[in-house]
C-alpha positions in Angstrom: 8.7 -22.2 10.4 5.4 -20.2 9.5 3.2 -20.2 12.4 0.0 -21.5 12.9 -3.3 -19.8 12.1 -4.7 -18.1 14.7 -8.4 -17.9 14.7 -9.4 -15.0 16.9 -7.2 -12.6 14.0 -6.6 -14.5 11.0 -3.4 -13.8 10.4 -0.6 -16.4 9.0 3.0 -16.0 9.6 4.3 -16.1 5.8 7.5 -18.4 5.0 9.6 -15.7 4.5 12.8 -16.0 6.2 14.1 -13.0 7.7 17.0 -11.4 9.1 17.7 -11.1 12.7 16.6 -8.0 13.9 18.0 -6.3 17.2 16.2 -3.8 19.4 13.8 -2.8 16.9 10.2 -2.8 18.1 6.3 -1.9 16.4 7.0 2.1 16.7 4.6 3.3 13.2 2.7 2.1 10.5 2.4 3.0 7.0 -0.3 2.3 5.3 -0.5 1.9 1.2 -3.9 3.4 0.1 -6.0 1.6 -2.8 -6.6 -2.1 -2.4 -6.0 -1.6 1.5 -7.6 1.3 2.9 -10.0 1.9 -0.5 -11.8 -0.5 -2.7 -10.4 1.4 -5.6 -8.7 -0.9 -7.7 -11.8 -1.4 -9.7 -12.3 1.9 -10.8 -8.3 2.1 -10.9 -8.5 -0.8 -13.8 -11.7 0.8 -15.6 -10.4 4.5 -15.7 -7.4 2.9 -17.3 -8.5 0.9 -19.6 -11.1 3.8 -20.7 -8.0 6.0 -21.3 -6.0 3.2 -23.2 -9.2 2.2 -25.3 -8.9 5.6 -26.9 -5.0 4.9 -27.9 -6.1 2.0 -29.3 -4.8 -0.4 -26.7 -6.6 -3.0 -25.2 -6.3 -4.0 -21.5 -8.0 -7.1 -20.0 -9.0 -7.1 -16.1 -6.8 -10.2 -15.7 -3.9 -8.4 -17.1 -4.5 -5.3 -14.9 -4.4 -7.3 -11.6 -1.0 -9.7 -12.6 1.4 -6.7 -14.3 0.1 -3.4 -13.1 -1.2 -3.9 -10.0 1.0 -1.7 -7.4 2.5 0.4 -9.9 1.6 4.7 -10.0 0.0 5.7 -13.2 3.0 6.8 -14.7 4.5 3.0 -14.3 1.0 1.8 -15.8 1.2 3.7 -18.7 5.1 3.6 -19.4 4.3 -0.5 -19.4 1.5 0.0 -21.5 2.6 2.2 -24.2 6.7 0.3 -24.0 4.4 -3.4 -24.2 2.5 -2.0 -27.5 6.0 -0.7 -29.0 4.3 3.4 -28.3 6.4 6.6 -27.9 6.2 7.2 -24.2 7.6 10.5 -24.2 6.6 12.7 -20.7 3.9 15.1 -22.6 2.7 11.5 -24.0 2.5 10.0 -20.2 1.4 13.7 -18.9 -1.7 13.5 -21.2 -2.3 10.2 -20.5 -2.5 10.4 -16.5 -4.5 13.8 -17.0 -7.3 11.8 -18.6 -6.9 8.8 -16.0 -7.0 11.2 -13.2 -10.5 13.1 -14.4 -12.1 9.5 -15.0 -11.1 8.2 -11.9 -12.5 11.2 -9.9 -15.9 11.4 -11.8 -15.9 7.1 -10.4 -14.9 7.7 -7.0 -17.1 10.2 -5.8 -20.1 8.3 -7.0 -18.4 4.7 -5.4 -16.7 5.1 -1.9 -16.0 2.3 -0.2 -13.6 1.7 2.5 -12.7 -2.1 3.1 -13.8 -3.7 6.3 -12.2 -3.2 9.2 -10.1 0.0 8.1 -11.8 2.3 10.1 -11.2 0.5 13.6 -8.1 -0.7 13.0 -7.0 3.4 11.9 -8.8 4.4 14.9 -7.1 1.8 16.7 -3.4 2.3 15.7 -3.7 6.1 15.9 -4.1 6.2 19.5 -0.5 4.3 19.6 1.0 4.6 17.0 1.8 7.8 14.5 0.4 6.9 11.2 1.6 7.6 7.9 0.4 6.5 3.8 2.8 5.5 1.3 0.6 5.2 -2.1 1.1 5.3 -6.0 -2.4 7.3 -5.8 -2.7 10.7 -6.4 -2.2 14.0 -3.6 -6.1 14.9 -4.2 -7.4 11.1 -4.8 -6.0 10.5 -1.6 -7.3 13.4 0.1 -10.9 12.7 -0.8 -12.0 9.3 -0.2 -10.2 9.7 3.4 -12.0 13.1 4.0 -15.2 11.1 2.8 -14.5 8.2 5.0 -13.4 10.7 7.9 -10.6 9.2 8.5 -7.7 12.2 7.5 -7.0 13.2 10.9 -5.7 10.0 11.5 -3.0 10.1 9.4 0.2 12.3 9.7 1.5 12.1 7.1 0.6 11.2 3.0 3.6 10.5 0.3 1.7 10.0 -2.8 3.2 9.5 -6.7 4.0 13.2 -7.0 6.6 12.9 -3.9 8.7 10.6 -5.4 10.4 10.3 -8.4 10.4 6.0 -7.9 7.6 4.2 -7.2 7.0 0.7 -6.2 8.8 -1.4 -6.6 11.5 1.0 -5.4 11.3 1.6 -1.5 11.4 5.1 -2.0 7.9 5.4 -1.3 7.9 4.0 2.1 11.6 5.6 3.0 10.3 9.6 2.1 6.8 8.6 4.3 9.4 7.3 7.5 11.0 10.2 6.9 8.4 12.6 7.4 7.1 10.9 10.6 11.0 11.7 11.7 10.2 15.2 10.9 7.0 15.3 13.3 6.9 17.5 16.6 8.4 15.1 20.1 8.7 12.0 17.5 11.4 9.8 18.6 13.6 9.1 15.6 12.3 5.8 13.2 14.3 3.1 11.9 12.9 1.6 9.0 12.8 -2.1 11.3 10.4 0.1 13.6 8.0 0.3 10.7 5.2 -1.8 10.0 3.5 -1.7 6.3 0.4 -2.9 5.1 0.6 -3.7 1.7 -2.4 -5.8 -0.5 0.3 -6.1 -3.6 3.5 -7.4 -4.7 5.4 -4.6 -6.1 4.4 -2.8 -2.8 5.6 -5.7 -0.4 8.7 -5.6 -2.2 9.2 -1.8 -1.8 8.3 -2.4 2.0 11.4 -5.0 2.5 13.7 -3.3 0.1 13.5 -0.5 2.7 13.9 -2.9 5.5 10.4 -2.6 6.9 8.2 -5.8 7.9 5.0 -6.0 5.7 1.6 -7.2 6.6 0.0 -8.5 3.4 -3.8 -8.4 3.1 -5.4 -10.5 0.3 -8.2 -8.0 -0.9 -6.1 -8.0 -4.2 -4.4 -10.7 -4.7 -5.0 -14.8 -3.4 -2.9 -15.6 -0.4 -0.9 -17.9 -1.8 0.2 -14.8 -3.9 1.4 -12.6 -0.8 3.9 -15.2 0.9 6.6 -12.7 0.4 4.8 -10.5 3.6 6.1 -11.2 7.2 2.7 -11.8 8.0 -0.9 -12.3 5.5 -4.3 -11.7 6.7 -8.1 -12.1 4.5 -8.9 -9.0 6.0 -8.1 -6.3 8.3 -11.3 -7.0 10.4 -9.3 -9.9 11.7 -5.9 -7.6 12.8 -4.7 -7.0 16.0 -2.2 -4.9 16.6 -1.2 -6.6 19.5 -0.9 -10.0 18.0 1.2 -8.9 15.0 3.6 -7.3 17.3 4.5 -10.1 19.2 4.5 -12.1 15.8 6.7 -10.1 14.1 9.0 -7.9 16.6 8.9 -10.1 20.2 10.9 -13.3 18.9 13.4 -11.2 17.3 14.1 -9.5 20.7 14.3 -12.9 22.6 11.0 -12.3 24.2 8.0 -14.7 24.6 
């Protein structure tokens, strides 16, 4: 049974039905990058669609946000060129994120922005939690806007698309960044039902359950009605509490109220 809004945080209970989970407990979070932590997907959809305007394919906004949201640039492009019947060989697909990668930088450093709420809820769950992004972004993309937004400390650990040889949908992405938090100095070893991800699409909230973490969905991205395959959906992460999404998502399970 979802649970009711709550309106000191926002957050809805989706109608996902999971499995019962025993003695796992909110021990990290992993964050996904654009669309979450960065308003990037617009820049995401114009450097792309620059780069495809020059192979002669065209690429509409609403098309963008329905089949490639989620995906890495290598996934964007390998739909791209295999939905126009193109060669996608890898020097193709090399060339191709090469040019994506110089337009989006040029963008970016002239249009940071940094959703709501991201900066006190990162503040917030590094002081209890170690931290950790999963993303389809670029190593250097990355690096930058949370430099800019002074908020790389926070984080222990980054996978981005070059870590990983399958991206979301797969739940590769989330399994190498739970990994690395394993790896960390005096870090008690992670389960992936320890794990909470934050995800704004649906190829990422699919990775995130594949890998048999829960998934808070926030609807910067997408409509909520779009996200009900999250454990738990929120408008934005000014309305998140930690505490409250714990004892949504990880207390009940445990048999405590």
């Amino acid at each position: 049974m979802p649970l009711p809004h709550n309106g000191q945080t926002g957050l809805r209970r989706s109608t996902h039905k999971d499995k019962l989970e025993i003695m796992s407990d909110l021990r990290a979070i992993i964050f996904d990058f654009d669309g979450v932590i960065a308003d990037t997907e617009p820049l995401h959809f114009a450097a792309l669609r620059q780069v495809l305007a020059g192979i002669d394919i065209a690429l509409t906004e609403t098309e963008y946000y329905t089949d490639y949201l989620g995906f890495d640039d290598r996934g964007c492009f390998l739909a791209a060129l295999q939905s126009h019947q193109r060669q996608a060989s890898p020097t193709v697909l090399g060339e191709l994120m090469d040019r994506k990668a110089q337009a989006y930088l040029s963008a970016v450093k002239e249009h940071l922005a940094i959703f709501p709420g991201v900066r006190e809820l990162v503040h917030e769950a590094a002081a209890r939690y170690p931290l950790a992004i999963a993303s389809g972004a670029l190593r250097n993309e990355i690096e930058l806007i949370l430099e800019e937004a002074g908020l790389r400390k926070a984080f222990l650990h980054i996978t981005s698309a070059e870590d990983v040889t399958r991206g979301k949908p797969a739940p590769e992405p989330f399994l190498h960044a739970m990994a690395a938090l394993n790896r960390q100095p005096s870090q008690p070893a992670l389960t992936p039902g320890d794990c909470l991800v934050i995800e704004d699409s649906l190829p990422g909230i699919r990775a995130a359950r594949a890998a048999g973490m829960k998934v808070l969905a926030v609807a910067n991205t997408h409509t909520v009605q779009d996200l009900d395959e999250a454990d738990a959906i929120t408008h934005s992460l000014t309305d998140t509490r930690l505490s409250d999404l714990r004892s949504r998502l990880w207390e009940p399970a445990q048999g405590r109220l």
